[in-house]
Structure formats: C-alpha cells, structure tokens
N, C-alpha and C positions, 0 to 999 in steps of 0.2 A: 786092604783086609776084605777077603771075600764076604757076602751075603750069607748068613745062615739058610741052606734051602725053604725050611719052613717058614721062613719068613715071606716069600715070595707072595703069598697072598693076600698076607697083611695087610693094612692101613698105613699110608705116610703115618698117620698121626701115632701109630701105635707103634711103628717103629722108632720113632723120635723118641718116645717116653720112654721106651725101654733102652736106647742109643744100640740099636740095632739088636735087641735080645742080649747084651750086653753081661756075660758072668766070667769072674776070672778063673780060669782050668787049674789055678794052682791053689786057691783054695774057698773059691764059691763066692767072695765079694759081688755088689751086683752091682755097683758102680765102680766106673771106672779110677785107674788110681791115677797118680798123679808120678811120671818119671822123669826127673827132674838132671840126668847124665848130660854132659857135655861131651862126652866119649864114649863109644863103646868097643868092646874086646873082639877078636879074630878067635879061630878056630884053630885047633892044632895043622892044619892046613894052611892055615893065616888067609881064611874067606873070611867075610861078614858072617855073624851068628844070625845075625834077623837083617833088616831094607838099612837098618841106621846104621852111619858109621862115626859121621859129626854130630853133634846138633844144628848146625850151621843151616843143614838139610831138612830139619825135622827130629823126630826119634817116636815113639810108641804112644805116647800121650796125642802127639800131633794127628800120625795114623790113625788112631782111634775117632779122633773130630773128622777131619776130612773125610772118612769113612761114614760117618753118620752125615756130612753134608751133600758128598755127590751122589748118596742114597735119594736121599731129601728131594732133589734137585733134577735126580734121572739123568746124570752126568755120568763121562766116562774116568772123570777123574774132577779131583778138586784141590786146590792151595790154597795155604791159609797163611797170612803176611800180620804183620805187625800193625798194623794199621790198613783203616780201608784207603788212605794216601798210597801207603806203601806200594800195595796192590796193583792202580790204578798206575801209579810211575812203572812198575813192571814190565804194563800190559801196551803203555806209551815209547817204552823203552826197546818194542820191538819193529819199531817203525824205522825207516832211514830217512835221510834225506831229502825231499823232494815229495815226498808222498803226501796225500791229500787226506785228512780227516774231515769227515761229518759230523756235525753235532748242534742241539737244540741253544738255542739264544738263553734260554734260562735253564737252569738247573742246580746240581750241587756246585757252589761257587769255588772248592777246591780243584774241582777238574776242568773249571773254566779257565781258572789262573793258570794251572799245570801246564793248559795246551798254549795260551797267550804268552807263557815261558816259549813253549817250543817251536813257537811260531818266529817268537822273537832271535833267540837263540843256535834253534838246530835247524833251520831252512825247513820244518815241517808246514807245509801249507792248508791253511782250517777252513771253512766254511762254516756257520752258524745260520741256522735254518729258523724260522718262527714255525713250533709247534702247532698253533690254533688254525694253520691254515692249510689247508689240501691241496696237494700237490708240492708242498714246501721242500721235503725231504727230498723228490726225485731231483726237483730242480736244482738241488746242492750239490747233485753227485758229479763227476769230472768221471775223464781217462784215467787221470792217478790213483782217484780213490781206493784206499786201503782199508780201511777203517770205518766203521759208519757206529757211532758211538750216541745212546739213547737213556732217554728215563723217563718210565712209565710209572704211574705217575712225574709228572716234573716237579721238582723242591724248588719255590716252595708254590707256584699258581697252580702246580696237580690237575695239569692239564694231561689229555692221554693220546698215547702216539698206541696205533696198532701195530705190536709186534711182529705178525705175520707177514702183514705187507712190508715195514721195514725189512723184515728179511729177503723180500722178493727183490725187493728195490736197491740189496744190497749186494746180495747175492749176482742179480743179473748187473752187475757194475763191477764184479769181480772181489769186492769189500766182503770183509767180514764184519759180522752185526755182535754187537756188543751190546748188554742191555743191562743201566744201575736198575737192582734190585732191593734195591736198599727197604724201600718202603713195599715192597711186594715181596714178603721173603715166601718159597716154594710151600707155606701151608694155601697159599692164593693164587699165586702167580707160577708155572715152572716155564719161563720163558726157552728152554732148548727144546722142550717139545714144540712151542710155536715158532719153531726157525732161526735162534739164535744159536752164533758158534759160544759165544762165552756170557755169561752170567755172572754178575758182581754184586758183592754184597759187603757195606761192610757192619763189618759182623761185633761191631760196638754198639748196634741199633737193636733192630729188634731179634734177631738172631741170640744174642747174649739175655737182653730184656730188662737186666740188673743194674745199667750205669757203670757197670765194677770191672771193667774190660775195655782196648783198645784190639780191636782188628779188622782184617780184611779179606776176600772169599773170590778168587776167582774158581767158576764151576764153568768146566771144560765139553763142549758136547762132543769131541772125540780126541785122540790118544795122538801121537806123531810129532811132527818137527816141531811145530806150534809150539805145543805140550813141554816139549823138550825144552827150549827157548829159556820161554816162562819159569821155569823150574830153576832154569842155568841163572839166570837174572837175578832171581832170587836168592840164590845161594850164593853171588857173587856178593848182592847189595848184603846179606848180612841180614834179611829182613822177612827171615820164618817168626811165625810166631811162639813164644815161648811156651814150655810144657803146660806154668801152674795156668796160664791165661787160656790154653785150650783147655785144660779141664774145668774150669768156670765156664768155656761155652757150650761145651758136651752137657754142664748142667743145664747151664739156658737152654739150650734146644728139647729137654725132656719136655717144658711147659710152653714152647711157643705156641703150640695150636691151642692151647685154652686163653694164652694169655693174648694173643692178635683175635681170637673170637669176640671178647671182651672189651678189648679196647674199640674193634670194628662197631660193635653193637654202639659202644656209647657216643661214637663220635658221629654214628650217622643220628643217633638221637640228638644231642649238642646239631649238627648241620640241620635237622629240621626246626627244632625250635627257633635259632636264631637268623635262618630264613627269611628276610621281610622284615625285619628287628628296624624300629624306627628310628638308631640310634646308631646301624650299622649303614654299611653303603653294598653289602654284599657278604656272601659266603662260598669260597670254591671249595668244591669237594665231590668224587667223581660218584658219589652212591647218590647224592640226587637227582629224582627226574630232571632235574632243569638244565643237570650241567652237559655240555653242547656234545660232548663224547660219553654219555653216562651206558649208550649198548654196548660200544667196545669196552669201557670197564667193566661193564657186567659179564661179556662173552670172556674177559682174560682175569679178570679178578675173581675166579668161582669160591673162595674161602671167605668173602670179605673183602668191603674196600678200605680196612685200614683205620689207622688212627690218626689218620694226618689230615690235616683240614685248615683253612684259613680265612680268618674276618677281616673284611676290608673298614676299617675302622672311617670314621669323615675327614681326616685331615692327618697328617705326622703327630699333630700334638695331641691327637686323640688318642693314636696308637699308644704315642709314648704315654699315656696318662692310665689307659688299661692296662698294660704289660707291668705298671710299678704301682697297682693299686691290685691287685690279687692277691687272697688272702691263702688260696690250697693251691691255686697253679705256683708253681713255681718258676722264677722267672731265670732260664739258665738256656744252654745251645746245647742240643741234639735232640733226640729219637728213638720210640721206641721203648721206651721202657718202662718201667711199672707205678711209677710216678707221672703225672700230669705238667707239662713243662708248656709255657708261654714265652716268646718271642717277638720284641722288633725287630724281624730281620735284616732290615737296610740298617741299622746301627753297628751288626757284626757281619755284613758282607767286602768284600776289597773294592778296591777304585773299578773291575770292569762290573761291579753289581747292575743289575736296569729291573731288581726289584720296586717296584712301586712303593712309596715311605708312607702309606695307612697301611701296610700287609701287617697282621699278625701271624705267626705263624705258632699252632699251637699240634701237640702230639699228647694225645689222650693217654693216660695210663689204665691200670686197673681200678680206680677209688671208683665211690660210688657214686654213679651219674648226676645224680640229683643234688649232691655237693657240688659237684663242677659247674654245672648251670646255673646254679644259686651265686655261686664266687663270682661267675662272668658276668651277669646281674649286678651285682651290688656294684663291679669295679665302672661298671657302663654309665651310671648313676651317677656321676660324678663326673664324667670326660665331656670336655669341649666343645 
C-alpha cells in the first residue's frame, strides 16, 4: 500500500498513530477495519480485484499492518507470520545444506534451539560467537557463511553487538546480516539503515504492547529473489498472520512510541536506583554509564534503551525467592507490554540455556515507577 505523499515529512511517530494517515475511502472510518475473508472474488475477466486471492497469502487487514511496519522500519517491504517462531523458521528455512550460520552464545533461547535442530538434523553448520568480546563475530565467519544472525540488545545479559560493523563483517564474508529486533523495535532502533538485509521482530512484544497477540515481523531492506523465497515459505507453511491479530497490532503500533518512551524512562530509573543495591550482585542494562558497550547503545538506540533490564540476584535461591515474592511485577514469560512482568529465566530456558541461575529478567511496563521500585524492595527484603 503506497505512502500517502503528504505524509512524507512526517514523524515515524505520527505516522504510527495515525497507521499511516489511515481513513476508509468508502466511508470515512479512521481506523482500520478488520477483513476477516478466506477467499476473494475474480473480475469479469477472472483477474484478482485487489493483491489477495487466498488468505493463506495475507488479504487487506494484513496489507494494512505490513504497510505501517516497513514504513516504521524504512524497509522495502515487510511479512507478518503467526508467530515470531514462525518467522524466524521461515527465514532458516532459506538456507541449504552445508551452509554456515553465525550467531551469539546467548540470546532468545527459541532460535538457539531452532538452529541446534538444524544443525542436528539438516547438515546446517553454526558457529556461536561470545558477544562481550571484540573481534568475536569476525572470527566466527568461514567460506560458507550465509547467514550472520544477531541481537542487540541480547535477551536476556543485553549485551550490545554494533550493527554497523556486523554488517561490514557480513557483508565482506558474503552473509547476509540479520538483526532480532525484538527489544529495539524501529521507535529506537531502525537496523536496515545501519546495514542490515533483514529486520525481525516479533511482533507479540513490544510492537503489539497488549499481551493479547502472537506474531512475527520480518522487514526486508530490498525487494527480489530473497523476498520472493520468504513470501513462498510462508504461504507454503500456512503461517501468515491472521486478519483479527493484525488488526490488534495496527492498534498496538498507534501507541508504541509513547508507550516504549515510558517504559525506557522507568527502567533506566529502576537500573539506577538498584545499581550497587547491597542485596543485588549486579544490574545489566545498556543505558547505564557502566555498562561496557553503553556508546554503541547510545549511537543505535537514539529512542530509548528500552524496557528490558536484569538483576543479577546473590545466588538461584535468591532469584527464585524474588521472582515469587512481588506483589505488582507479575511473574510470567515475555515482553514488552504494558504490564510489569518478572522472571527466573533459567527455569524456563531448554537444555542448550548458559543463562546464569541468579539472572532476573524483568520488562518494565507502563505502571508508575515508584510502585515497581517499592515491590522490588519489599520482595529483596526477604531473599537469602
């Protein structure tokens, strides 16, 4: 769906609120509706009437989100998948045999398993690089390398890899750079302008914001076989995302830039106060001075860094004794959304986890700061 020209000068943020100036020509709704067809009709010609013909593909609801995400995102196109699983098997599933993937030692524990399937299974050969140290990623790269597959921040130590040079280092290796965006969604981060081919998000995080949605977000920085592929994969596995679920993320996305504002703010508040906390053993999180990559956060994260942050608690049994003793955090798995959620992650990671068992992993929502500090407090009070 093309750009409205006047929009062209806009603000991301005011084009997200409005989902691109967003009004129906047939009779003035200013949000988007919701087209719920699993088929559509032929022309006395027996052409397509509009791009849809299955749902299988998509249909006008889907167009409508994709439209407001590879706006978002400064992509030449975007898909949107049933999951951010979905997505990522997709985007794995363009690889053959023998080919060489890059990627960091910790991250989202979903796509660590996926490749450890496919390493196991489809002769795909991986490399796993340590983040925290320089020069780590060139030394990963081979002859074969196809893939060089990242996440800036990393889930959950939010450590930071510089997007730029990944792409340098990928690029000159022949690999296409791939960057989880999950925790950086495009009001912060737009990783294709700093040299990445593809962009992932999935879009059950902070992109939705509500909890109330499953999806997935590859954004494309150009059009062609790639493209093509991806698309075909998709429509083969069956795994576009449904109408009503894009139109619940076209809602999300009107308030992401207030609502990652918000959450940014309070979590770099939460990362200062608990700082030097006599009762913690540490705090990672890339907006403070201390943390060892905090300039490239600051040069790539220009919105905010976010709502994701982590206390290194004294021992597992401490962990576990905060994460089941908060009274507003709530203690449940994922991100992102407008609710306050607390985690021991090594109790819901898989067998290849090398999360450290004091991590907390917590994702700030909208509530007011000074409740959440107060809860982290009282539950501290108490632990081992």
């Amino acid at each position: 769906m093309p750009k409205p020209p006047r929009q062209m000068q806009l603000s991301p943020a005011t084009r997200a609120a409005q989902a691109l100036h967003y009004v129906n020509p047939a009779h003035g709704a200013v949000v988007p509706g919701i087209e719920p067809a699993s088929t559509f009709a032929r022309d006395s010609d027996y052409a397509p009437m509009g791009r849809a013909v299955y749902s299988r593909d998509g249909g006008p609801t889907v167009d409508q989100a994709e439209a407001v995400l590879a706006d978002l995102d400064a992509a030449a196109q975007s898909l949107l998948f049933t999951s951010g699983m979905s997505a990522i098997v997709a985007l794995f599933e363009t690889l053959r045999t023998g080919d060489h993937v890059v990627c960091p030692e910790v991250g989202y524990h979903g796509t660590i398993t996926w490749l450890h399937r496919l390493v196991e299974l489809r002769g795909i050969r991986a490399t796993f690089f340590d983040a925290t140290k320089d020069g780590a990623l060139e030394a990963a790269m081979e002859p074969g390398t196809k893939l060089v597959w990242i996440e800036t921040p990393t889930n959950p130590n939010w450590d930071v890899i510089d997007i730029a040079e990944a792409a340098r280092i990928a690029h000159a290796g022949g690999a296409r750079l791939a960057v989880d965006c999950t925790v950086t969604p495009p009001c912060t981060t737009r990783a294709l302008e700093l040299g990445a081919d593809v962009a992932f998000h999935s879009a059950t995080k902070y992109l939705n914001g509500h909890s109330d949605l499953t999806g997935g977000v590859l954004a494309l920085r150009e059009e062609g076989v790639f493209a093509d592929e991806l698309r075909l994969v998709r429509t083969l596995h069956g795994t576009v995302m449904p109408a009503f679920e894009a139109w619940l993320l076209i809602r999300g996305l009107r308030t992401l830039y207030l609502r990652f504002e918000r959450a940014s703010e309070s979590a770099l508040a939460i990362a200062r106060h608990f700082e030097g906390h006599p009762k913690l053993a540490g705090v990672l999180y890339p907006g403070l001075p201390s943390h060892p990559r905090h300039e490239i956060a600051a040069r790539q994260m220009q919105g905010g860094f976010g709502g994701m942050l982590s206390l290194m608690a004294q021992s597992r049994k401490a962990a576990h004794h905060i994460a089941t003793h908060c009274n507003v955090f709530i203690p449940a798995t994922s991100l992102g959304g407008v609710e306050s959620l607390i985690e021991h992650r090594i109790a819901v990671e898989g067998p290849h986890s090398v999360v450290a068992p004091e991590l907390l992993r917590l994702s700030i929502g909208i509530e007011a700061v000074a409740d959440l500090i107060a809860d982290l407090e009282q539950a501290l009070e108490g632990a081992p």
